[in-house]
C-alpha positions as CSV (number, residue, x, y, z in Angstrom):
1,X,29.9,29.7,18.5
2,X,26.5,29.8,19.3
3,X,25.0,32.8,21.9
4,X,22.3,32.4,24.2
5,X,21.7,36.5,24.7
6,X,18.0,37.3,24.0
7,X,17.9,40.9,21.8
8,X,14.8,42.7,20.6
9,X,15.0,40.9,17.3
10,X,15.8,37.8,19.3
11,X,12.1,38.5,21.4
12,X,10.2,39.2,18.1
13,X,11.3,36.6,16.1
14,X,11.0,34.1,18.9
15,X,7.3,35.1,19.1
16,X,6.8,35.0,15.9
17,X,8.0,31.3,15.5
18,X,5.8,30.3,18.7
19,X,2.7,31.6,17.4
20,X,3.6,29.6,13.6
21,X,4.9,26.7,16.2
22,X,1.8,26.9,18.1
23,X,-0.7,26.9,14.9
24,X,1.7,24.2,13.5
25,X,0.9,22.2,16.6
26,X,-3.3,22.5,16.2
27,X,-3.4,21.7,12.8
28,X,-0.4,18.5,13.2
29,X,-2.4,15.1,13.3
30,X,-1.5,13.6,16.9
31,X,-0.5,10.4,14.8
32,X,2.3,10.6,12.6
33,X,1.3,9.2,8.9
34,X,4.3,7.8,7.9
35,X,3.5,5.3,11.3
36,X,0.5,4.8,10.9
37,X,0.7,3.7,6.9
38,X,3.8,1.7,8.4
39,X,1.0,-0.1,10.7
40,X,-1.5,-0.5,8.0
41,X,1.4,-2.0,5.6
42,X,2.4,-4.6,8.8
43,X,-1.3,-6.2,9.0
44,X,-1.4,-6.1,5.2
45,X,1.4,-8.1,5.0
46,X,0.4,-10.6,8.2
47,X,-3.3,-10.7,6.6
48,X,-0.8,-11.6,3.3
49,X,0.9,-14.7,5.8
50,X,-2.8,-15.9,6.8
51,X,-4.1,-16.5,3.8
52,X,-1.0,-18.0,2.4
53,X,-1.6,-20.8,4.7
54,X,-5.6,-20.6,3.6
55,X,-4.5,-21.1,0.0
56,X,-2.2,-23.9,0.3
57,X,-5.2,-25.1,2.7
58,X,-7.9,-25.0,0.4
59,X,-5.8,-26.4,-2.7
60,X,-5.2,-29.5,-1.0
61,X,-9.0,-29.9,-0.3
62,X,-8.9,-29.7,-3.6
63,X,-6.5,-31.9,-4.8
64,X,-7.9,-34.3,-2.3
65,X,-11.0,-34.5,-4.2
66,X,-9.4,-34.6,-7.1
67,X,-7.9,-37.4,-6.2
68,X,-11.0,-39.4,-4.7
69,X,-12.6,-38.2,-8.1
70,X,-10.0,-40.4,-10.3
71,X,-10.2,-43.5,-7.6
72,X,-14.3,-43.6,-8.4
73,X,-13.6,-43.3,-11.6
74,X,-11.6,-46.6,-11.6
75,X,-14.0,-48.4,-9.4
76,X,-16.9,-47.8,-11.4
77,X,-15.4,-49.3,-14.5
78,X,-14.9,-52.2,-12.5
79,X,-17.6,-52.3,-11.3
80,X,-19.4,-52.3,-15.2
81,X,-16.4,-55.2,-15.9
82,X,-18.3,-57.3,-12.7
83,X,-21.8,-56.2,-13.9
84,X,-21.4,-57.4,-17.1
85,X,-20.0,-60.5,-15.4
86,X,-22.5,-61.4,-13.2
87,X,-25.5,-60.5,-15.8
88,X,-23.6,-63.1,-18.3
89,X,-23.7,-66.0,-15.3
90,X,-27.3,-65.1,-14.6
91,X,-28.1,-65.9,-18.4
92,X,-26.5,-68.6,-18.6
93,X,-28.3,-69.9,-15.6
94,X,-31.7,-69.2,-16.4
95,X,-30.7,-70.8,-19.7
96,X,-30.5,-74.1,-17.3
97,X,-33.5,-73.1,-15.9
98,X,-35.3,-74.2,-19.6
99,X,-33.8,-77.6,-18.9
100,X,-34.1,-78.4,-14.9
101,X,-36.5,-76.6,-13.1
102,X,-35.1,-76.9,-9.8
103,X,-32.1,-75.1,-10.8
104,X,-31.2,-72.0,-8.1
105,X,-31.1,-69.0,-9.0
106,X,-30.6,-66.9,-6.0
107,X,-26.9,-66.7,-5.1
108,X,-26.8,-65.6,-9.1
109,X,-29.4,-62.8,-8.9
110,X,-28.1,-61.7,-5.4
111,X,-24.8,-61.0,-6.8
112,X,-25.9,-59.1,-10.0
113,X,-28.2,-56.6,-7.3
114,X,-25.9,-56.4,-5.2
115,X,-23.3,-55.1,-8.1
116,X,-26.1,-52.9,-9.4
117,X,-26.2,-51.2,-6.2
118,X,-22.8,-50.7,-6.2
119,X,-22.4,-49.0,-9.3
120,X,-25.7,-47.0,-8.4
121,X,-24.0,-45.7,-4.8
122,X,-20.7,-45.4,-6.5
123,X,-22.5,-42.8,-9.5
124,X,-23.8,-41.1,-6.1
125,X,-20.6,-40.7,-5.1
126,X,-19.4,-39.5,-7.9
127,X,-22.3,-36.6,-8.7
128,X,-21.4,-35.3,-4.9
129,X,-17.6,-35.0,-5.8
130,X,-17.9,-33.3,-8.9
131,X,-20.4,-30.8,-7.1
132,X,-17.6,-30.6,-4.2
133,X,-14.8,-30.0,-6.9
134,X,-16.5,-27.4,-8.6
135,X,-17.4,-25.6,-4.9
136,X,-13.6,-26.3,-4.0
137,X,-12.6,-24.7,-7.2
138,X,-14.7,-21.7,-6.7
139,X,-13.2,-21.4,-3.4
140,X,-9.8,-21.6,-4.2
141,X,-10.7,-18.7,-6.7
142,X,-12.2,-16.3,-4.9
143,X,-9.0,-16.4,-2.2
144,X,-6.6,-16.6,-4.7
145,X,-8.8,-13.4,-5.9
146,X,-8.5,-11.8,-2.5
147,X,-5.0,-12.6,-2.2
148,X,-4.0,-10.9,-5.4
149,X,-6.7,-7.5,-3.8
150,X,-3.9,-7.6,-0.5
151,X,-1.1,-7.5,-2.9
152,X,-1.9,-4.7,-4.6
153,X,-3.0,-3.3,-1.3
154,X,-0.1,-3.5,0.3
155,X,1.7,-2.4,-3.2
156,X,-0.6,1.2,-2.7
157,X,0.3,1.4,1.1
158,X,3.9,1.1,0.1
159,X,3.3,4.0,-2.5
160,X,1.2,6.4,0.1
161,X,4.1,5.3,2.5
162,X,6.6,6.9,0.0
163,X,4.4,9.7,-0.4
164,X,4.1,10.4,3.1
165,X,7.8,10.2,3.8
166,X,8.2,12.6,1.2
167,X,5.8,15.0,2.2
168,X,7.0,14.8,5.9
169,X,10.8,15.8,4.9
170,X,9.3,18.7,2.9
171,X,7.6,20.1,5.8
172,X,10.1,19.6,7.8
173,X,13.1,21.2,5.7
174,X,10.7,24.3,5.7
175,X,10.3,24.7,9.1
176,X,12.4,29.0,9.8
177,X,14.7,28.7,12.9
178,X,16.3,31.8,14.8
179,X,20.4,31.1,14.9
180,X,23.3,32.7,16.3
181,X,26.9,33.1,15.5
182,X,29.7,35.1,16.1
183,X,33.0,35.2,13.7
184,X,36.4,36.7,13.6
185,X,37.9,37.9,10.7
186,X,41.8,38.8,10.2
187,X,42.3,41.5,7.9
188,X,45.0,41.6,5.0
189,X,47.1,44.8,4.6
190,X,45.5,45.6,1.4
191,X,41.6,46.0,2.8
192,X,40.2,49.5,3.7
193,X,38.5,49.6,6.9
194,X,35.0,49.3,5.0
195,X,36.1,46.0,3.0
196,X,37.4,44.2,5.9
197,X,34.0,44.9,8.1
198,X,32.2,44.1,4.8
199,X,34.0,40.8,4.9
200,X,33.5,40.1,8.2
201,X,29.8,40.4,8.2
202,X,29.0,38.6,4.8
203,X,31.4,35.5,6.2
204,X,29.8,35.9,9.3
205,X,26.1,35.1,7.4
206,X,27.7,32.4,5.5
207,X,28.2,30.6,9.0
208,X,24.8,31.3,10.3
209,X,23.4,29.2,6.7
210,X,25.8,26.8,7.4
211,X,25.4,26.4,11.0
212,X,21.1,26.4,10.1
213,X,21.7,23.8,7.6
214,X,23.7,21.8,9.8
215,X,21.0,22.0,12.6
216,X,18.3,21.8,9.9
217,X,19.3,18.4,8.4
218,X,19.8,17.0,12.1
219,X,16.2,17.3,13.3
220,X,15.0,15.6,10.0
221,X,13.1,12.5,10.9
222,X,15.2,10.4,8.7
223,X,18.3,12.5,9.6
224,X,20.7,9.3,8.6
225,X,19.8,8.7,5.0
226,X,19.4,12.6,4.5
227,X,23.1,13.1,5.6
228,X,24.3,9.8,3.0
229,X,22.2,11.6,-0.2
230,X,23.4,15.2,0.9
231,X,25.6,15.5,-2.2
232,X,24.1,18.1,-5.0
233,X,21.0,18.8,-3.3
234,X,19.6,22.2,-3.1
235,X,18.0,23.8,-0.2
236,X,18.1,27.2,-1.0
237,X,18.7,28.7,2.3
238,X,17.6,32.4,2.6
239,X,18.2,34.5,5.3
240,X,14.8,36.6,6.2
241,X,15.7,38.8,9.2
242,X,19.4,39.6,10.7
243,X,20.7,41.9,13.0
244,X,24.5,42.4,14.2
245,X,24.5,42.1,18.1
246,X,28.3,43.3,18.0
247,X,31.1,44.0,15.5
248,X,34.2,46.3,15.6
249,X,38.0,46.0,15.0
250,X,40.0,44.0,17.1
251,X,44.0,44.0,17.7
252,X,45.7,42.0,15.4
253,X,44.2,43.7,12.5
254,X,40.7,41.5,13.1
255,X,37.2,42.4,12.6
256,X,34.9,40.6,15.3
257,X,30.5,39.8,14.6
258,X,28.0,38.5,16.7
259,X,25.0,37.7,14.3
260,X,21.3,37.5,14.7
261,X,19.5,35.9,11.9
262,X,16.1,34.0,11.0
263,X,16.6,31.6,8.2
264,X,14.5,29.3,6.2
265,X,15.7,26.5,3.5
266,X,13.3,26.7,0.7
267,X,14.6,23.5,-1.3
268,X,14.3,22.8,-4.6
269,X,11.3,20.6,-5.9
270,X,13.0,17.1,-5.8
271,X,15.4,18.2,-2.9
272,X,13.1,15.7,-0.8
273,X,13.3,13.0,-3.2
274,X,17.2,13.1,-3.6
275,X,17.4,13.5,0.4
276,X,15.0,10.1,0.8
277,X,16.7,8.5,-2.3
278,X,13.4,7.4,-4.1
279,X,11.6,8.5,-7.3
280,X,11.1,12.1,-8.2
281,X,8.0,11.5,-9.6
282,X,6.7,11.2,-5.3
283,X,8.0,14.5,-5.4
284,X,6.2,15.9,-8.7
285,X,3.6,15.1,-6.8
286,X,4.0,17.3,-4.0
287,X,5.4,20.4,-5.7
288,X,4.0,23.5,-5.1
289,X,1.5,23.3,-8.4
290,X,-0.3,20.2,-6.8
291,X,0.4,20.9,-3.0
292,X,-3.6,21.7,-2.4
293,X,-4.3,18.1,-3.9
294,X,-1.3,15.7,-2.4
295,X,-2.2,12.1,-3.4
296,X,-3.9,10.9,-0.2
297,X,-5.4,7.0,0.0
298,X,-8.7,5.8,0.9
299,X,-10.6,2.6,2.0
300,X,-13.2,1.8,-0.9
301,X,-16.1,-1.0,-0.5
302,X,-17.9,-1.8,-3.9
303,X,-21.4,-3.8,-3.0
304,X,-24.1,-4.3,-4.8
305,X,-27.5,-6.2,-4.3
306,X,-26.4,-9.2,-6.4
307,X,-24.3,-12.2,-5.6
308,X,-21.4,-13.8,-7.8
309,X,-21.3,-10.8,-9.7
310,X,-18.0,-9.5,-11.2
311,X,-16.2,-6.1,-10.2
312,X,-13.7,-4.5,-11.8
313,X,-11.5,-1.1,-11.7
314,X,-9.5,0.3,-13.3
315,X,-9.2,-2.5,-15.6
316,X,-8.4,-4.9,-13.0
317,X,-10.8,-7.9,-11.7
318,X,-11.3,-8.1,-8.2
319,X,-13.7,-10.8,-8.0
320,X,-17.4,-10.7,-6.7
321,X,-19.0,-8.0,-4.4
322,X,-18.5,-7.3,-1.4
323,X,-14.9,-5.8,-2.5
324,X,-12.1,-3.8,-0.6
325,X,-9.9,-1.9,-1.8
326,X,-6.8,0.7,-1.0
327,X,-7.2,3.7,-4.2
328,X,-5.6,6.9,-4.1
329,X,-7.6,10.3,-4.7
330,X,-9.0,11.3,-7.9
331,X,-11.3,9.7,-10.9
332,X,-11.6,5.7,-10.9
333,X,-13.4,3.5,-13.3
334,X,-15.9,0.9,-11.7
335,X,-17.7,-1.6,-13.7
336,X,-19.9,-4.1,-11.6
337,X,-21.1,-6.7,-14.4
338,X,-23.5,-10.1,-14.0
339,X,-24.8,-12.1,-16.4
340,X,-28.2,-11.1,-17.3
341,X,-28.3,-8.1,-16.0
342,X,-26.7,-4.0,-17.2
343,X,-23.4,-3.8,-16.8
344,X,-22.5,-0.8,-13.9
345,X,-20.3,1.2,-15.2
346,X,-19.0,4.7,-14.0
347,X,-15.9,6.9,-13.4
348,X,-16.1,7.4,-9.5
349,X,-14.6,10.5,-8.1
350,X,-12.4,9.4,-4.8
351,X,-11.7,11.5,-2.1
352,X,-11.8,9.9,1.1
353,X,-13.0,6.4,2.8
354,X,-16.5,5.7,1.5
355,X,-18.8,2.5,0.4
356,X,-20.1,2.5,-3.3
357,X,-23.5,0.9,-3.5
358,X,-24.2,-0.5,-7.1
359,X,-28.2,-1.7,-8.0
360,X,-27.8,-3.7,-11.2
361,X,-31.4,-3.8,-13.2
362,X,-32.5,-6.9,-15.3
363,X,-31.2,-7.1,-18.7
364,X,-33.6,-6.0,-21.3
365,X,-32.5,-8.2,-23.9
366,X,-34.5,-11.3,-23.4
């Protein structure tokens, strides 16, 4: 049964929570995290559908060319097979030439230039698709490149989501709350006055964790999952401040409380985890040795004042410069390589959004 009668203790603990409440409030971002990484992870994956359709776009450019590629190909060896043809006629004529001057020769050489011409637009043709291949190649490349930069991208915004999640439920299961309960208990004929109050008042606290608990797991954000992982998860709930309201025999050989009490859970280091169902390693993460450096996720840009140059972190290529790029906090490798020039190459401490601007110098080999 829960009171609504306001005691002294009831006063001081209530300002006590409103002033934590109140500090709580002007330090809480006005945007929950979770949402906002929930956002970030929805335009990942539509950026994801767009260039999808770029991809499948640009390779049938591709093929296309490919394609026209293989059909010059054929009409320039027939063209040689025609050359060869109409070279052979022309010797021949100018063979009867030797014997009758009057012999005409036009229609014969017309044909041979007009073949020659052929072949030399169809070589043309052929340089300007081979150059148009390689550019479509290239292409095709560099999204498939970018593609593979959203993936992981959105792989790291699912991770921070995790993280996020976890760290949310953790504040939120150590949030103190004031409750208030009364119990009756009935007395057997064997208990001394003392042991029967004594009863009374330590079952009567039992109720007020379980009643906080109750009311604790209810205002979790993700209330529904943390009541389905419940099972073998400790929270540790301590009482820090009680005070009986009322208590005294009753007829009936019963022993009536009202209780006061502040409580706070103070769960154990993967209680979060267990509540959420995910990894504990999200909540290694967050226990109280790290909890002044939780894994938080920036927006890099790599650039440097070359073009088609090569980036990679972490052991992982992501193409040429400009680059983007989801990390989370703490030491990354960069290496920014083109040919001809020294290799870039540093461990780059990350803490928040910022641009990394890379000047490669001339090689000095050569």
């Amino acid at each position: 049964m829960m009171r609504c009668r306001q005691s002294a203790l009831l006063v001081a603990l209530l300002s006590t929570l409103t002033a934590t409440s109140y500090a709580a409030t002007e330090n809480r971002s006005p945007v929950d995290p979770v949402s906002a990484i929930t956002q970030d992870i929805e335009q990942k994956r539509t950026d994801i559908v767009a260039i999808d359709a770029v991809v499948a776009q640009e390779a049938d450019a591709l093929s296309e060319l490919q394609q026209n590629s293989v059909i010059l190909s054929r009409q320039y060896n027939d063209l040689e097979t025609r050359l060869n043809r109409a070279k052979s006629e022309l010797d021949k004529q100018y063979a009867r030439l030797l014997e009758d001057p009057d012999v005409d020769l036009s229609s014969f050489q017309k044909r041979y230039q007009e073949t020659w011409a052929q072949i030399k637009e169809n070589q043309r043709l052929q340089l300007e698709t081979k150059q148009k291949i390689a550019e479509s190649e290239l292409k095709v490349s560099q999204t498939k490149q970018k593609k593979a930069r959203l993936y992981s991208e959105l792989e790291n915004l699912r991770e921070a989501k995790v993280g996020a999640r976890v760290k949310r439920i953790n504040s939120e299961l150590r949030e103190s709350s004031v409750v208030e309960t009364s119990y009756q208990t009935t007395c057997s004929s064997t208990m001394t006055l003392g042991e029967c109050s004594n009863q009374g008042r330590h079952l009567n606290k039992q109720k007020a964790v379980n009643e906080f608990k109750t009311q604790l797991i209810a205002k979790l954000t993700e209330t529904n999952l943390a009541k389905q992982n419940m099972e073998g998860v400790q929270l540790n709930i301590h009482i820090q401040e009680s005070q009986f309201l009322t208590s005294g025999f009753t007829g009936s050989n019963g022993y009536y409380t009202e209780l006061q009490a502040q409580l706070q859970a103070k769960p154990d280091t993967t209680a979060a985890c267990s509540l959420l169902n995910v990894a504990n390693r999200y909540c290694l993460n967050n226990s109280s040795q790290t909890s002044k450096n939780d894994k938080e996720w920036a927006n890099i840009t790599v650039r440097s004042d070359q073009y088609n140059d090569r980036v990679t972190i972490n052991g992982v290529s992501y193409g040429s410069t400009p680059v983007e790029i989801v990390l989370p906090s703490g030491q990354h490798q960069i290496s920014v390589a083109k040919d001809g020039y020294e290799t870039y190459n540093r461990k780059v401490s990350v803490n928040g959004n910022d641009t990394i601007w890379v000047k490669l110098s001339p090689s000095k080999e050569g």
